[in-house]
HTML snippet that shows the backbone in 3Dmol.js (N, CA, C, O; Angstrom):
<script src="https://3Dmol.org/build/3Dmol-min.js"></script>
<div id="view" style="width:600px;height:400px;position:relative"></div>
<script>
const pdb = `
ATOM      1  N   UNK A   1     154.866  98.955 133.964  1.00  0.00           N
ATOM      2  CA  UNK A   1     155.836  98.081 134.595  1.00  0.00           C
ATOM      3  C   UNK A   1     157.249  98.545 134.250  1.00  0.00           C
ATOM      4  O   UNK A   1     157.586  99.175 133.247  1.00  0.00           O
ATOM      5  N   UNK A   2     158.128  98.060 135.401  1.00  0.00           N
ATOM      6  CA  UNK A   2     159.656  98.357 134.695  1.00  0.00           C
ATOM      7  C   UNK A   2     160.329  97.118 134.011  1.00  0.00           C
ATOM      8  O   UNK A   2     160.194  95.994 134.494  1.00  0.00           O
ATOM      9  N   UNK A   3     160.943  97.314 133.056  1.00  0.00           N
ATOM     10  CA  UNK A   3     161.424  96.543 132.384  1.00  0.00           C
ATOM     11  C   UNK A   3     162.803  96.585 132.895  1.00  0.00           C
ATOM     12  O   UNK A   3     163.474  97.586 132.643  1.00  0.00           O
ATOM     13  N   UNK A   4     163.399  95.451 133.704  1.00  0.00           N
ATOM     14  CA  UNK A   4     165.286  95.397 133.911  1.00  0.00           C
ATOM     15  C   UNK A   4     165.880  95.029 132.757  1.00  0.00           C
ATOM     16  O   UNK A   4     167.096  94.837 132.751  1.00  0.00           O
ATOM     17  N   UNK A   5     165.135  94.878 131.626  1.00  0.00           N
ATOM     18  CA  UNK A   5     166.360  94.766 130.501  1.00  0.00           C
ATOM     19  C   UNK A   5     166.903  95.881 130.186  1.00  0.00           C
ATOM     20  O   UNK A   5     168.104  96.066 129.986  1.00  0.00           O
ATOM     21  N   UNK A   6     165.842  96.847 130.119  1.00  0.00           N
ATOM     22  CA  UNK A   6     166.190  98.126 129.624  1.00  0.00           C
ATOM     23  C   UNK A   6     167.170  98.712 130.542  1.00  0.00           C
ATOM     24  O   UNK A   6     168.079  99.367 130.032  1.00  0.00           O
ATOM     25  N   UNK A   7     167.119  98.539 132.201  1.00  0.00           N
ATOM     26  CA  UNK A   7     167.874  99.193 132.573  1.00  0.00           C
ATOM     27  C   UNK A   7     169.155  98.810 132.945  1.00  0.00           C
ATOM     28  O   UNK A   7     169.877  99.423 133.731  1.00  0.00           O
ATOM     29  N   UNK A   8     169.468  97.592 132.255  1.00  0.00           N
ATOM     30  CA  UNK A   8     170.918  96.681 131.940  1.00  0.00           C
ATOM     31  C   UNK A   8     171.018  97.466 131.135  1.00  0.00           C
ATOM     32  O   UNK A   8     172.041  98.038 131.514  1.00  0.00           O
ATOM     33  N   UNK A   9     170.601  98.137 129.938  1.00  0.00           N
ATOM     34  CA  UNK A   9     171.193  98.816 128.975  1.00  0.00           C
ATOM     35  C   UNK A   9     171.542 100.037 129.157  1.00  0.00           C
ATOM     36  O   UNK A   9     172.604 100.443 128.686  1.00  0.00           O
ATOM     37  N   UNK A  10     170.612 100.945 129.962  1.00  0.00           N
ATOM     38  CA  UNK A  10     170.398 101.829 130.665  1.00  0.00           C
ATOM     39  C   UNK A  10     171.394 102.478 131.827  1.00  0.00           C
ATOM     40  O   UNK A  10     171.405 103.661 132.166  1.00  0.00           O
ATOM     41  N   UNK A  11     172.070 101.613 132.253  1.00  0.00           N
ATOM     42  CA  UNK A  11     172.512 102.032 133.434  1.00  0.00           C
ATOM     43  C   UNK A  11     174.160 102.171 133.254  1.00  0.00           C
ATOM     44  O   UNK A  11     174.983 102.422 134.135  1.00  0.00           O
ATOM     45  N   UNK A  12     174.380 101.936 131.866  1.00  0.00           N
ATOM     46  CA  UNK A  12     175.610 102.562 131.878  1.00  0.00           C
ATOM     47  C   UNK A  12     176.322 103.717 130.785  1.00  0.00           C
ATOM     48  O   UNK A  12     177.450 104.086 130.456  1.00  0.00           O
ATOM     49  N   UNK A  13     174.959 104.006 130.475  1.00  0.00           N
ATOM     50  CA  UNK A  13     174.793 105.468 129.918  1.00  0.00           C
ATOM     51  C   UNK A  13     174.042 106.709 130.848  1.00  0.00           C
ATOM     52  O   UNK A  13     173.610 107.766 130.389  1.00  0.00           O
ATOM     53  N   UNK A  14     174.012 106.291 132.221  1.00  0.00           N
ATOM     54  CA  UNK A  14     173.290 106.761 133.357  1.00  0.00           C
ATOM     55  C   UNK A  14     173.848 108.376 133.693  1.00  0.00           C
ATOM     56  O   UNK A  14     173.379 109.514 133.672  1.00  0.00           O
ATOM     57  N   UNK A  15     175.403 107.576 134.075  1.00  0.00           N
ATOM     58  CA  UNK A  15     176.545 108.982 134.808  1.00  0.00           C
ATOM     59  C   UNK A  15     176.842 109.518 133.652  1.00  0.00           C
ATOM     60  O   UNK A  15     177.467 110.564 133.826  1.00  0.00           O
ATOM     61  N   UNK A  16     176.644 109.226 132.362  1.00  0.00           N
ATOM     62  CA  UNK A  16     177.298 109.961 131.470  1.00  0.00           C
ATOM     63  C   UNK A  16     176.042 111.074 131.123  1.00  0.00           C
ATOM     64  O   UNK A  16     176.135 112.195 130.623  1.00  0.00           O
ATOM     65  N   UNK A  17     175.447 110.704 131.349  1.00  0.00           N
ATOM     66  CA  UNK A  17     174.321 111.867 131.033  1.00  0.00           C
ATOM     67  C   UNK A  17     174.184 112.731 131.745  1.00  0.00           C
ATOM     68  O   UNK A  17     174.010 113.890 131.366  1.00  0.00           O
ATOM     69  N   UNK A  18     174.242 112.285 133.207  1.00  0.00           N
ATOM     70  CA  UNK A  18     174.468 113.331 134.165  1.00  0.00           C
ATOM     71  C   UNK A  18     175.221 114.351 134.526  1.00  0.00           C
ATOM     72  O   UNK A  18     174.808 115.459 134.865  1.00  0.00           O
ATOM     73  N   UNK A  19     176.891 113.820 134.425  1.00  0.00           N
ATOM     74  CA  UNK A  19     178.344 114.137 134.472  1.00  0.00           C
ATOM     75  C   UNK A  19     177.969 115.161 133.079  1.00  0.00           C
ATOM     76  O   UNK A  19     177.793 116.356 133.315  1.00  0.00           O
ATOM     77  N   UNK A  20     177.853 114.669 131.648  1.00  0.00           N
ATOM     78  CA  UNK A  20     177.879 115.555 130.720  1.00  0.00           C
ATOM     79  C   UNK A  20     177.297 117.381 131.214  1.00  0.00           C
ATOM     80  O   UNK A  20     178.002 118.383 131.331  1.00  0.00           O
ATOM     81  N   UNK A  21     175.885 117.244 131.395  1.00  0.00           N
ATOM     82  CA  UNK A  21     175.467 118.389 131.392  1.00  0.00           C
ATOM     83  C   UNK A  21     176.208 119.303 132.218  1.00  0.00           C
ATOM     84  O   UNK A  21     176.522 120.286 131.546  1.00  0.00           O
ATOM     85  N   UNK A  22     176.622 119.377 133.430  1.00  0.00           N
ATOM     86  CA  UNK A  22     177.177 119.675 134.167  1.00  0.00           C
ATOM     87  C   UNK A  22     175.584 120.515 134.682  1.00  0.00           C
ATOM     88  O   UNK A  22     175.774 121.718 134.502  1.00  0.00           O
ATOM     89  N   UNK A  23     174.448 120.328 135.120  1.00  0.00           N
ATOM     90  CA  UNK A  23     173.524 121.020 134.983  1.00  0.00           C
ATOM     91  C   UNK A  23     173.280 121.040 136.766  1.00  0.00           C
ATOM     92  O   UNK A  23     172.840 122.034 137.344  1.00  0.00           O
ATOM     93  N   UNK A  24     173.614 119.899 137.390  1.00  0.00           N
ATOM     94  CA  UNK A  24     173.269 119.517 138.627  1.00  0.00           C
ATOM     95  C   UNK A  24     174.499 119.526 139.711  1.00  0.00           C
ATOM     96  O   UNK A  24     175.616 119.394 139.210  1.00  0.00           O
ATOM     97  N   UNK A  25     174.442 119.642 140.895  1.00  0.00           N
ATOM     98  CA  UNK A  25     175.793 119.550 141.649  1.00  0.00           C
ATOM     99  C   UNK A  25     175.723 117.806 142.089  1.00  0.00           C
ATOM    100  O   UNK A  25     174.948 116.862 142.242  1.00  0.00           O
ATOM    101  N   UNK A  26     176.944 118.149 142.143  1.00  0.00           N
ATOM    102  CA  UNK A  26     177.183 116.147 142.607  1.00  0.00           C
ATOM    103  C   UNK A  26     176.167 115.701 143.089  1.00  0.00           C
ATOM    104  O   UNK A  26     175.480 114.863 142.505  1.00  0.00           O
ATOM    105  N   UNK A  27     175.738 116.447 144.879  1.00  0.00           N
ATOM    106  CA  UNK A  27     175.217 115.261 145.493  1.00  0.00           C
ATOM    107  C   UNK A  27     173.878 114.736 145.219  1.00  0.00           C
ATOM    108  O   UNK A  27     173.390 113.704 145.682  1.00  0.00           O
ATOM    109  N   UNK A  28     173.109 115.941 144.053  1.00  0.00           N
ATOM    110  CA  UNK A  28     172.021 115.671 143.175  1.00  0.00           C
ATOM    111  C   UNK A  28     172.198 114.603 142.617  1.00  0.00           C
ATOM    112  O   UNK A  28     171.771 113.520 143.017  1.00  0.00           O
ATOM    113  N   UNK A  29     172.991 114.845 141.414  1.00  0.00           N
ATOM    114  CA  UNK A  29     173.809 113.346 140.575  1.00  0.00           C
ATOM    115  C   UNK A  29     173.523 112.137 140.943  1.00  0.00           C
ATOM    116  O   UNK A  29     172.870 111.292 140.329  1.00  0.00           O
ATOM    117  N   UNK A  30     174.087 112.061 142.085  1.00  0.00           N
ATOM    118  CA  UNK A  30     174.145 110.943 142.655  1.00  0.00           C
ATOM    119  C   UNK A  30     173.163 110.338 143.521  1.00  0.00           C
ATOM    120  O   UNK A  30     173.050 109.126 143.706  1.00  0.00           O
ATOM    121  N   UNK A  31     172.316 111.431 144.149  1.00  0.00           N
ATOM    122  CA  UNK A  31     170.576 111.149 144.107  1.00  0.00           C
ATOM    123  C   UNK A  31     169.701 110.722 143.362  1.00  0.00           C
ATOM    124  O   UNK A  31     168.750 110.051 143.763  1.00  0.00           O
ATOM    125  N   UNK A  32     169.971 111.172 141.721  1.00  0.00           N
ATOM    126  CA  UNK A  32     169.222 110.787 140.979  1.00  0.00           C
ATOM    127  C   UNK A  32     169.449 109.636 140.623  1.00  0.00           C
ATOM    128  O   UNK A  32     168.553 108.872 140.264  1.00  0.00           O
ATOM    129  N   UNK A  33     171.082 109.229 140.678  1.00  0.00           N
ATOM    130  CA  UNK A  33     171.407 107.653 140.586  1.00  0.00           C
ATOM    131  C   UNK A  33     170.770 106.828 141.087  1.00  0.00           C
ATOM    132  O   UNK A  33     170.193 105.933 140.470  1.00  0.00           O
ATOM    133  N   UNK A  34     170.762 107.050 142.770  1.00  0.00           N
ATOM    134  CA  UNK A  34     169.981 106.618 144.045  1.00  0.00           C
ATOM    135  C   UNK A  34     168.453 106.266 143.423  1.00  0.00           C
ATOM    136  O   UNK A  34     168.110 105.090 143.299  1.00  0.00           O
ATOM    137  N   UNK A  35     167.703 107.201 143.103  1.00  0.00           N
ATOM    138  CA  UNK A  35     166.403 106.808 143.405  1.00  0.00           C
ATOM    139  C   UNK A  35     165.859 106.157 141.885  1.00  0.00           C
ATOM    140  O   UNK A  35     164.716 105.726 141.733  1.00  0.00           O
ATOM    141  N   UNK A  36     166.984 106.178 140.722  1.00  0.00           N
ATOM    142  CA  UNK A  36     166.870 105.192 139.815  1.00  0.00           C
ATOM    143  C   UNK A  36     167.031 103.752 140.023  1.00  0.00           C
ATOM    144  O   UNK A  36     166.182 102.861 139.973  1.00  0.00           O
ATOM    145  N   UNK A  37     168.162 103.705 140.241  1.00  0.00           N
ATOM    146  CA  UNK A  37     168.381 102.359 141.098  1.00  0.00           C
ATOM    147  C   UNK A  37     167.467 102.010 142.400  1.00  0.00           C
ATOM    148  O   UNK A  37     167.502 100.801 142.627  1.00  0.00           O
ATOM    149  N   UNK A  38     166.730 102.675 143.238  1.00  0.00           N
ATOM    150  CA  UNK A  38     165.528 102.202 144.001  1.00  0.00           C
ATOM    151  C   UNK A  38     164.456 101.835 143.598  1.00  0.00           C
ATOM    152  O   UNK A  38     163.692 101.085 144.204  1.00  0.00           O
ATOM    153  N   UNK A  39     164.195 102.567 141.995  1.00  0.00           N
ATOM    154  CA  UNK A  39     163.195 102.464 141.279  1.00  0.00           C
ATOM    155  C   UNK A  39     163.058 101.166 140.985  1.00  0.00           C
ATOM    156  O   UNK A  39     162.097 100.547 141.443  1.00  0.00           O
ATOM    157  N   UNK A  40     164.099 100.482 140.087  1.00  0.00           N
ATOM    158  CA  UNK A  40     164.133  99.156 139.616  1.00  0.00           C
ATOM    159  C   UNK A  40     164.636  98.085 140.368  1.00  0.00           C
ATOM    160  O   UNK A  40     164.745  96.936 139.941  1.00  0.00           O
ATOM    161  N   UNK A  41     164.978  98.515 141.624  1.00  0.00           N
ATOM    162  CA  UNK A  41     164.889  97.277 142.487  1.00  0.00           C
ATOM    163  C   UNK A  41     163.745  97.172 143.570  1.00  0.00           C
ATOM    164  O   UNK A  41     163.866  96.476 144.579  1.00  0.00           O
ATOM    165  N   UNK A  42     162.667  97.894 143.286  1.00  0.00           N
ATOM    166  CA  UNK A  42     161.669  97.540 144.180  1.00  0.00           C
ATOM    167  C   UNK A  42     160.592  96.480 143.233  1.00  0.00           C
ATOM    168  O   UNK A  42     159.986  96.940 142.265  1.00  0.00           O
ATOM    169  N   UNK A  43     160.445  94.952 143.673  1.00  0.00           N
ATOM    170  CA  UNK A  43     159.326  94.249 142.790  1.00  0.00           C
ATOM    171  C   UNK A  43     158.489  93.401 144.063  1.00  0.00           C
ATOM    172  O   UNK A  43     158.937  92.632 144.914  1.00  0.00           O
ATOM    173  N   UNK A  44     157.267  93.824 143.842  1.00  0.00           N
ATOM    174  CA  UNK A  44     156.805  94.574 142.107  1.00  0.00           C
ATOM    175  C   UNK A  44     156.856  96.016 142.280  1.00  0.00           C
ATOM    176  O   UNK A  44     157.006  96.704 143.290  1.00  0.00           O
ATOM    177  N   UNK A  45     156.711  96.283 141.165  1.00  0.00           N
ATOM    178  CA  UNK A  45     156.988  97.964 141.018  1.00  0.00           C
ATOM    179  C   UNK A  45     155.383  98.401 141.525  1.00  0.00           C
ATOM    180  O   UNK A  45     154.277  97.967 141.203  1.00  0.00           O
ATOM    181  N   UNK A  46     155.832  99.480 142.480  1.00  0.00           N
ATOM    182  CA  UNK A  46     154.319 100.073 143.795  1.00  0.00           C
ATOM    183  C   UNK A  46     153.794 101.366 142.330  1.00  0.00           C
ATOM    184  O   UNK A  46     154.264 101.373 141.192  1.00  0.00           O
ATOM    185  N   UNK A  47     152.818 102.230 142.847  1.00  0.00           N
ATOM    186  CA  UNK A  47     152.898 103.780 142.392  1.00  0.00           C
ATOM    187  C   UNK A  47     154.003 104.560 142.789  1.00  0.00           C
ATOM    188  O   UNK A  47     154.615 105.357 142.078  1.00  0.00           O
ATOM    189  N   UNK A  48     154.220 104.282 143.968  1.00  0.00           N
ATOM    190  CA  UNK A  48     155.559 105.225 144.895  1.00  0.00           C
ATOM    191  C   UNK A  48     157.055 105.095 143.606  1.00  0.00           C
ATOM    192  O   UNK A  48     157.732 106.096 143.375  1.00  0.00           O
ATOM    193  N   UNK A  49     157.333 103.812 142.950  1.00  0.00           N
ATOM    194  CA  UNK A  49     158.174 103.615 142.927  1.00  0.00           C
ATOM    195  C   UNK A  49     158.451 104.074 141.224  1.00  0.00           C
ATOM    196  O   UNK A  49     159.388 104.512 140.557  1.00  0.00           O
ATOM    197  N   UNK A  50     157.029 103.678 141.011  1.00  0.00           N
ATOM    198  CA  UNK A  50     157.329 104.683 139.353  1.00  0.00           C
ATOM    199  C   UNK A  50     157.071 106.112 139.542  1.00  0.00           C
ATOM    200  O   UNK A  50     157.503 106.995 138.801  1.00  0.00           O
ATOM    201  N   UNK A  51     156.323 106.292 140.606  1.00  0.00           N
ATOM    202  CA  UNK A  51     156.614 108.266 140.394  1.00  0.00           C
ATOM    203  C   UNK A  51     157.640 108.703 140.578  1.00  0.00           C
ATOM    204  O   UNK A  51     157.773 109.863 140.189  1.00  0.00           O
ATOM    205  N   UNK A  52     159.018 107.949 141.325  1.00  0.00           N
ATOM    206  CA  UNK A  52     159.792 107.992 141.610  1.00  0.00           C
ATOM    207  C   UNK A  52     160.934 108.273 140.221  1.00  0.00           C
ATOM    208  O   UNK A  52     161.652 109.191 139.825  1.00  0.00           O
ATOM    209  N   UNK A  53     160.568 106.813 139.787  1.00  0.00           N
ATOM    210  CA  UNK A  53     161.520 106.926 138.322  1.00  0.00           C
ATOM    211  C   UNK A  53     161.041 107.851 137.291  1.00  0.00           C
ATOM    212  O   UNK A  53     161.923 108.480 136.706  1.00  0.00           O
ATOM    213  N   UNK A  54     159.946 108.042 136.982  1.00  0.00           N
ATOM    214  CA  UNK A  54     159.425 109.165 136.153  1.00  0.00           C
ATOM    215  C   UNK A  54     159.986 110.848 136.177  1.00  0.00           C
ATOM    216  O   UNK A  54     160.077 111.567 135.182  1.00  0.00           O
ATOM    217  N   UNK A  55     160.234 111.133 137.223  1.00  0.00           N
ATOM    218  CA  UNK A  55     160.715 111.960 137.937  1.00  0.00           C
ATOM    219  C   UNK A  55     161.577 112.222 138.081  1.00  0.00           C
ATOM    220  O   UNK A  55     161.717 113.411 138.368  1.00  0.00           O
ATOM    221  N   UNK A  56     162.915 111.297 138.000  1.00  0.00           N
ATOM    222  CA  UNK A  56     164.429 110.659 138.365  1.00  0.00           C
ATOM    223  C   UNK A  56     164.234 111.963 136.882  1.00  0.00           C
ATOM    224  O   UNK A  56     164.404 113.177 136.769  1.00  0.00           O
ATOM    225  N   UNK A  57     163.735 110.684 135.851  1.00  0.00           N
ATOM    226  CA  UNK A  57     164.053 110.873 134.560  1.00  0.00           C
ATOM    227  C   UNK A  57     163.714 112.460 134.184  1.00  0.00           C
ATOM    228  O   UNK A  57     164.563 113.165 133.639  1.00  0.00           O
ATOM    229  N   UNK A  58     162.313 112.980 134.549  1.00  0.00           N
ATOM    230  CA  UNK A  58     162.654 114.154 133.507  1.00  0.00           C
ATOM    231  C   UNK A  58     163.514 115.171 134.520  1.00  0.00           C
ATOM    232  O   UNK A  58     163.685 116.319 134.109  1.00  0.00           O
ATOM    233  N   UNK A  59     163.998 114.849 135.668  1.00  0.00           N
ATOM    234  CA  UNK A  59     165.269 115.703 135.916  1.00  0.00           C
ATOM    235  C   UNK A  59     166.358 115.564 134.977  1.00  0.00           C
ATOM    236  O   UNK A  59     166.834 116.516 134.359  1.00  0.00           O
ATOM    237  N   UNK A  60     166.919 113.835 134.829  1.00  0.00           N
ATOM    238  CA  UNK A  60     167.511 113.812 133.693  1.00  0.00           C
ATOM    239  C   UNK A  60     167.550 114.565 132.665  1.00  0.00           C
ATOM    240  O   UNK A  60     168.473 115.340 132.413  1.00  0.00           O
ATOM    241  N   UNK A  61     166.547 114.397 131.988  1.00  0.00           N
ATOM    242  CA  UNK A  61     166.253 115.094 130.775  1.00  0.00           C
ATOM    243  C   UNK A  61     166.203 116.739 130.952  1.00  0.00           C
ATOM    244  O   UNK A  61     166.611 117.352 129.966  1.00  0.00           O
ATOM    245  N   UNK A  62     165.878 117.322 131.771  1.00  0.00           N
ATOM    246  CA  UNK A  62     165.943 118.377 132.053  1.00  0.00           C
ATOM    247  C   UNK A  62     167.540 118.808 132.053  1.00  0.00           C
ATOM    248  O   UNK A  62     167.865 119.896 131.576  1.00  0.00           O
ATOM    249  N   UNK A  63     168.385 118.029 132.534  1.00  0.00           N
ATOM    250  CA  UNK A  63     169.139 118.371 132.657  1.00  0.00           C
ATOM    251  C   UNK A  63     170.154 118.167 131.368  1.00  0.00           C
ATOM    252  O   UNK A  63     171.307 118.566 131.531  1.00  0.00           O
ATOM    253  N   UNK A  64     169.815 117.594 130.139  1.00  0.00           N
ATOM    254  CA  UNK A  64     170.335 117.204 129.077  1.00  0.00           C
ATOM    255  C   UNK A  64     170.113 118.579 128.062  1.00  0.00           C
ATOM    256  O   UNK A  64     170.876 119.231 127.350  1.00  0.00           O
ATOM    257  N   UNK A  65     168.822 118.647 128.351  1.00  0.00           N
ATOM    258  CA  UNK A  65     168.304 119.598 127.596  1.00  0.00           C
ATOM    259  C   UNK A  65     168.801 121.357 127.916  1.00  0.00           C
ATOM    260  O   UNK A  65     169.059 122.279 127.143  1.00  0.00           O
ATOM    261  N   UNK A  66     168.778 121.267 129.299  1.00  0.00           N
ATOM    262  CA  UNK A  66     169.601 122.726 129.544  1.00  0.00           C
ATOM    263  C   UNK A  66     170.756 123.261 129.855  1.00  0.00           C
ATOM    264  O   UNK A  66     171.159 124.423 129.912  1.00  0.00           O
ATOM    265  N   UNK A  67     171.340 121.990 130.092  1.00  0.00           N
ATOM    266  CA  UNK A  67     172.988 121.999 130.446  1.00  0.00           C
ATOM    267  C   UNK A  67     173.727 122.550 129.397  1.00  0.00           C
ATOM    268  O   UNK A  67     173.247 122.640 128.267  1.00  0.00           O
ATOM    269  N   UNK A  68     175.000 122.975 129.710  1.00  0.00           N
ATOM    270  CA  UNK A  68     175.817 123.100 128.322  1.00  0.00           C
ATOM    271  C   UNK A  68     176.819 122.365 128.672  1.00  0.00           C
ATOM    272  O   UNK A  68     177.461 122.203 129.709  1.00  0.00           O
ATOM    273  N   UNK A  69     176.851 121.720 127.039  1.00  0.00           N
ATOM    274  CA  UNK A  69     177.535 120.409 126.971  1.00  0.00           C
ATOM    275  C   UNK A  69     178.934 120.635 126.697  1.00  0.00           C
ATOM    276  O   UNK A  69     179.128 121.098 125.572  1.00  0.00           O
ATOM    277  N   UNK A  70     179.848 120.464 127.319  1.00  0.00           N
ATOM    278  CA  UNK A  70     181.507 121.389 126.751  1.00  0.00           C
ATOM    279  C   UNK A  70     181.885 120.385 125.006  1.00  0.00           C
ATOM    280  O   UNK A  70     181.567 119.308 124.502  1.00  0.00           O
ATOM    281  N   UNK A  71     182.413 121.142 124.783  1.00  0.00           N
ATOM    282  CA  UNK A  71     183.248 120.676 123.732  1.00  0.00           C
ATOM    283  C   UNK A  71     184.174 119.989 123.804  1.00  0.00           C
ATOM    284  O   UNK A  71     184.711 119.989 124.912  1.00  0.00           O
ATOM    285  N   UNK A  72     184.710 119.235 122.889  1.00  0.00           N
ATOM    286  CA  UNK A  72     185.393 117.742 122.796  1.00  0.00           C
ATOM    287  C   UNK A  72     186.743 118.587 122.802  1.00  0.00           C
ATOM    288  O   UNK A  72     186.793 119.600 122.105  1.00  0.00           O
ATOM    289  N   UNK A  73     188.077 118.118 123.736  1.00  0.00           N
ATOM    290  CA  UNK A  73     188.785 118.956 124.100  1.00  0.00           C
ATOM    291  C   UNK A  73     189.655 119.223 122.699  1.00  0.00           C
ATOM    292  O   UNK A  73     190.259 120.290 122.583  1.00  0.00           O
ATOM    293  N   UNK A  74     189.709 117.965 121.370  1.00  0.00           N
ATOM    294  CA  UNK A  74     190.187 118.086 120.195  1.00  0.00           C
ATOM    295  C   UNK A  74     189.868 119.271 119.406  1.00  0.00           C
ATOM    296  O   UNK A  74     190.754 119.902 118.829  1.00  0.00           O
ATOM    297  N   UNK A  75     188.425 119.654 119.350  1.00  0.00           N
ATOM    298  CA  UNK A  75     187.340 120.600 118.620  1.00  0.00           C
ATOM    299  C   UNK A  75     188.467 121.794 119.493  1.00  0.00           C
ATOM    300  O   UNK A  75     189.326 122.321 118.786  1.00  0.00           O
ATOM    301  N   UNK A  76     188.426 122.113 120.755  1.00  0.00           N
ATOM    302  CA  UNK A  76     189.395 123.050 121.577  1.00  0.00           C
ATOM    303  C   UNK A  76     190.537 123.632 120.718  1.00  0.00           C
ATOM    304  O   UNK A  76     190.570 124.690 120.089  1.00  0.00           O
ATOM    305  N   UNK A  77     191.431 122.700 120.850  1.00  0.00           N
ATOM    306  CA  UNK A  77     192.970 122.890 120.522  1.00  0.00           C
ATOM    307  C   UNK A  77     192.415 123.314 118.944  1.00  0.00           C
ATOM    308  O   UNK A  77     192.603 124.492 118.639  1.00  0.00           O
ATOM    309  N   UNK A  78     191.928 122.673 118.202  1.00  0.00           N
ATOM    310  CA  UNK A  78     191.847 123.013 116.795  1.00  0.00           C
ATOM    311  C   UNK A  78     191.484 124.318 116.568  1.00  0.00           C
ATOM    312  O   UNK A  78     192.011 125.019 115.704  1.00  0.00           O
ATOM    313  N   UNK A  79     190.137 124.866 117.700  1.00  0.00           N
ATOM    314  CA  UNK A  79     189.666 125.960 117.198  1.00  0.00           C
ATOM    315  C   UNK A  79     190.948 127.212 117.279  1.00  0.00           C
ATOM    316  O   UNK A  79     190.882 128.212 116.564  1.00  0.00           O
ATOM    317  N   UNK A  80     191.732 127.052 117.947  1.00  0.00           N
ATOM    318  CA  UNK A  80     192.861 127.686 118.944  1.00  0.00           C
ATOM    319  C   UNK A  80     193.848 127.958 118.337  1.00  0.00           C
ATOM    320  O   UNK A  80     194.342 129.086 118.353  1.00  0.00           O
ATOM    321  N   UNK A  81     194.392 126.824 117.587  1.00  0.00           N
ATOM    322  CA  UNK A  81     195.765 126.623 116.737  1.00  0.00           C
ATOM    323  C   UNK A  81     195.612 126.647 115.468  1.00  0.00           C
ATOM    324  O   UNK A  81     196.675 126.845 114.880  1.00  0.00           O
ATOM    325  N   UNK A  82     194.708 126.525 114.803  1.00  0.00           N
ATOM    326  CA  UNK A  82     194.765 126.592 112.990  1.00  0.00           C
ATOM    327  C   UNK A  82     193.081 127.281 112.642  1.00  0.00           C
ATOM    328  O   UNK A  82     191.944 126.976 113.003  1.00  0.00           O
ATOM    329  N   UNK A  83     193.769 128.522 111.608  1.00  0.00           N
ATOM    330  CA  UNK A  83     192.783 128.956 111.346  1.00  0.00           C
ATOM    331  C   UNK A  83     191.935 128.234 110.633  1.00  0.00           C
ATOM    332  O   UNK A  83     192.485 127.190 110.283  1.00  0.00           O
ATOM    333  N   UNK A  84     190.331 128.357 110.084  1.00  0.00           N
ATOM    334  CA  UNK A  84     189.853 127.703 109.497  1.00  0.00           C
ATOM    335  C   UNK A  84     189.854 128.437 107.688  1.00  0.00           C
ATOM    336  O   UNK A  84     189.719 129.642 107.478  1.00  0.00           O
ATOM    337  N   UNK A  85     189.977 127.721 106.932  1.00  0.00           N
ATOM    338  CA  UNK A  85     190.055 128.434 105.456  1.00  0.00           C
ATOM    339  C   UNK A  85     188.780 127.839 104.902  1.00  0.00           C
ATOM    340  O   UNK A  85     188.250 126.736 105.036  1.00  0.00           O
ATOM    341  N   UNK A  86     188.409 129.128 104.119  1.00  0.00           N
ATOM    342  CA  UNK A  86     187.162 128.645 103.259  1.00  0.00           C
ATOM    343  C   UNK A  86     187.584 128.634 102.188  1.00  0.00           C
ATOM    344  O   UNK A  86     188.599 129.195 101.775  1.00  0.00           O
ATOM    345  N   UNK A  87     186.782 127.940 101.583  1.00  0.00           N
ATOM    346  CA  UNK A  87     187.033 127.346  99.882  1.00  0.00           C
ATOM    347  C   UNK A  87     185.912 128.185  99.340  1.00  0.00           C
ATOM    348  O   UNK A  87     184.869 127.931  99.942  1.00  0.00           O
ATOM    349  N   UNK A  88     185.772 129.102  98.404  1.00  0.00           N
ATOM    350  CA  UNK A  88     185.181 129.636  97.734  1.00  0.00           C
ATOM    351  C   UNK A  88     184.972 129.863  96.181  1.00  0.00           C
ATOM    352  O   UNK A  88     184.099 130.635  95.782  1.00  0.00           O
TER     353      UNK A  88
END
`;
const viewer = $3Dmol.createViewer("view");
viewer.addModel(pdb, "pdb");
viewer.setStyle({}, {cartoon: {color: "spectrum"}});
viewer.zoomTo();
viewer.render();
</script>
């Protein structure tokens, strides 16, 4: 079954996972948004509708896992402007 609590919690760590990897082109993105959100508004939940979300997800995840994640633009400037010193 789907649980909508989870995806109250869920759904606004959604684009950030997506947006992060940079792994997918937009109109993917926003497909996968699509057929998450179709997922949990179909009740009761069919087979169609969890193969659906199952699927959503390990694109997700696929895409977490192989994307490269940029660096925090602070980590940037630092690496750039001050050398690093070791203590020895």
């Amino acid at each position: 079954t789907l649980h909508y609590q989870f995806y109250a919690w869920y759904f606004h760590t959604l684009a950030l996972m997506l947006w992060i990897s940079n792994q997918y082109p937009v109109l993917i993105r926003v497909m996968l948004m699509g057929a998450i959100e179709y997922s949990f508004l179909v009740f009761p939940a069919t087979p169609f509708s969890s193969a659906v979300l199952q699927i959503s997800h390990l694109f997700v995840m696929w895409g977490i896992l192989n994307g490269k994640v940029p660096a925090a633009r602070h980590e940037q400037e630092t690496r750039k402007s001050k050398p690093v010193k070791k203590f020895i």
